[in-house]
N, C-alpha and C positions, 0 to 999 in steps of 0.2 A: 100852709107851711108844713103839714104834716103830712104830705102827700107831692109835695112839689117842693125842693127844698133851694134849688139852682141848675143855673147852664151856665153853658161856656158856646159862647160866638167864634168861630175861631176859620175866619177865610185865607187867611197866610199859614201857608207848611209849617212855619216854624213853631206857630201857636199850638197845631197838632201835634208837632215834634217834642214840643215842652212844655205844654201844658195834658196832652193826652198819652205820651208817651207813644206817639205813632212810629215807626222803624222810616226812618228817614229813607232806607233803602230800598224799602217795599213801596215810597213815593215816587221814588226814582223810577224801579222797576214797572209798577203798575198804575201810576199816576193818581192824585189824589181823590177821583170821583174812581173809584173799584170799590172792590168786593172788601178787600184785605183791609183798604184802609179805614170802610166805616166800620167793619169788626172791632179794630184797633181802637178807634174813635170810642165806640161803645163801651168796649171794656174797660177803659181807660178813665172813663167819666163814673164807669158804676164803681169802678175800685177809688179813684180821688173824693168822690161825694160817698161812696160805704151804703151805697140804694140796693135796692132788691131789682127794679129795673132802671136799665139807661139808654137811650133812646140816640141814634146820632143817622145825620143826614149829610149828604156828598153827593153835589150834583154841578151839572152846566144850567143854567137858568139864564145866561148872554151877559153881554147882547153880543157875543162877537163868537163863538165857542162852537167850533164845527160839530160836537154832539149836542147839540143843545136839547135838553128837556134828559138825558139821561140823569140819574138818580140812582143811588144806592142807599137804603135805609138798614138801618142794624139797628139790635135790641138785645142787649147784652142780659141776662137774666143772674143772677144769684148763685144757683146752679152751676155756674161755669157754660152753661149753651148760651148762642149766638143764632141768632136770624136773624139771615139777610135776602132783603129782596132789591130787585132790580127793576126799575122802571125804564120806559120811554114813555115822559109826557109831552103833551104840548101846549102851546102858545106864548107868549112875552110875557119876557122876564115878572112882570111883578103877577100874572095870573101862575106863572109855573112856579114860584115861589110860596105860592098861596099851594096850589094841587102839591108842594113837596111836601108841604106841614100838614096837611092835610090827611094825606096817605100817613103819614107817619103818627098820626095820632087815632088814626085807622088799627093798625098795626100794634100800637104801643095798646089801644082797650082792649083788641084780641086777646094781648099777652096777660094781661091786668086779669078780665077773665078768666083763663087758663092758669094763670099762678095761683087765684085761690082756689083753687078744686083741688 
């Protein structure tokens, strides 16, 4: 708990919208697996939970979703910086589900890493 304190699940817009403060507009505009919106995602999580990092994931994983395996991972930092990476993975749904946390916990020890130096 000192290290992990909470998440937010959140596959309906709206849960982004009002629980992460995502710009309803920029769902509109760039739909909610982009760049912009796990930025949003991320920052939104690190400023409601008050973390040094926060971690948020956006992707097609199916079973019906003509990008399927795209992904956008963000890592919101302390600092005020964001990275964000872009995936195409592959296979069904419950393996690109697994390769989405997966990366993303990739990513997040990088960052874990480099924030204590």
């Amino acid at each position: 708990s000192s290290c992990f304190i909470g998440s937010i699940i959140c596959y309906h817009e709206h849960i982004k919208r009002d629980f992460l403060d995502v710009s309803a507009e920029d769902i509109k505009t760039y739909t909610v697996v982009s760049s912009q919106v796990a930025t949003q995602m991320a920052r939104g999580l690190r400023q409601k939970f008050r973390l040094d990092l926060a971690v948020s994931i956006t992707g097609y994983a199916g079973p019906y979703d003509k990008d399927l395996g795209q992904v956008f991972i963000a890592i919101a930092r302390s600092d005020s910086r964001v990275i964000v990476k872009n995936f195409k993975l592959t296979g069904e749904r419950k393996i690109l589900k697994r390769k989405f946390s997966q990366q993303a916990l990739y990513l997040l020890l990088e960052e874990v890493e480099n924030f204590s130096k």
